[in-house]
C-alpha positions in Angstrom: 0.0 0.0 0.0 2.9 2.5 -0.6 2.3 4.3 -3.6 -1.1 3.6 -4.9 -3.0 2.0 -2.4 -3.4 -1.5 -3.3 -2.8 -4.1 -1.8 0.8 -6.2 -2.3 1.0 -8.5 -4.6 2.4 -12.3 -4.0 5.5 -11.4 -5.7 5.9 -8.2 -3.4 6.3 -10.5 -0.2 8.2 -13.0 -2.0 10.9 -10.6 -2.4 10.3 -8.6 0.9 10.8 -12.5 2.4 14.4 -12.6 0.1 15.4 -8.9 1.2 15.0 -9.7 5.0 17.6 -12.3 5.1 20.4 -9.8 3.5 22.9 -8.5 5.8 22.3 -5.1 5.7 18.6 -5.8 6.7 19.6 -6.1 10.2 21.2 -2.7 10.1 18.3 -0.5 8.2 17.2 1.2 11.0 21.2 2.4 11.6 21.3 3.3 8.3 18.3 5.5 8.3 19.3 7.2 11.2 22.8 7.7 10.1 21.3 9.5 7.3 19.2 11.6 9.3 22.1 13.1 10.9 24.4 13.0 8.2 24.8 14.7 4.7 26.3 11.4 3.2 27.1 8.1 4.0 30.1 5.5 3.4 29.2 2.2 3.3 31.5 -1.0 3.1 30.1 -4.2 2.4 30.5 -7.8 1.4 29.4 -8.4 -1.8 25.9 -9.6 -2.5 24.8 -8.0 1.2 22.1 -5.6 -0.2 24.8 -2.8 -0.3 22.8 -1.2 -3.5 19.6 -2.4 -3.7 18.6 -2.5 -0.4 20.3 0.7 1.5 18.6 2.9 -2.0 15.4 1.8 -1.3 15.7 3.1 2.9 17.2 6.2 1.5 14.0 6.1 -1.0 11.6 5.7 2.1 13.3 8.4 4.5 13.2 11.3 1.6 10.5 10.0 0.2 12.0 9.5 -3.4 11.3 7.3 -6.1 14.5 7.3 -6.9 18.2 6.9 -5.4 21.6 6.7 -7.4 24.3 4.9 -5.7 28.3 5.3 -6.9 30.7 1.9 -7.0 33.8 3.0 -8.2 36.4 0.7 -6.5 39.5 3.3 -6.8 37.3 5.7 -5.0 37.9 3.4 -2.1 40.7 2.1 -2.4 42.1 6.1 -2.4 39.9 6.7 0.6 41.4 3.8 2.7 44.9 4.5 1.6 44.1 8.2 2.7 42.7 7.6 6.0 45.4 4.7 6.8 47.8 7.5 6.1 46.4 10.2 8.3 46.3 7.5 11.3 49.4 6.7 10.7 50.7 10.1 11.1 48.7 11.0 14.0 50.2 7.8 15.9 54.0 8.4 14.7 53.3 12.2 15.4 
């Protein structure tokens, strides 16, 4: 009954049943209030945990959107972690 107010379909709680046993289902309500506070988000996952298609679709409910682009670009991280790894590694040698 989210957009049109009809009832779900079959299909519609065959995959809610699917999206409930991914990883990051446990976590949704962390997610949403991460959000809430924050301007962005960083999120590191195993693959096949729900990292994209689940997460877009919380962001889609707490802003009310129908839709949510998320960015995978593997360099992006890997730079992020080598940058952060670097900046610890300073403060502790400082």
């Amino acid at each position: 009954m989210y957009f049109v107010g009809l009832p779900f379909s079959p299909k519609y709680w065959e995959l809610y049943r699917k999206r409930t046993t991914l990883p990051v289902w446990e976590y949704k309500d962390t997610f949403i209030d991460t959000l809430n506070k924050h301007q962005g988000l960083v999120l590191v996952g195993e693959t096949g945990s729900g990292k994209t298609t689940q997460v877009s679709i919380y962001v889609s409910w707490l802003w009310k959107v129908l839709s949510v682009d998320c960015v995978q670009n593997v360099q992006f991280v890997v730079d992020f972690v080598m940058m952060i790894t670097c900046i610890i590694a300073l403060l502790l040698c400082d």
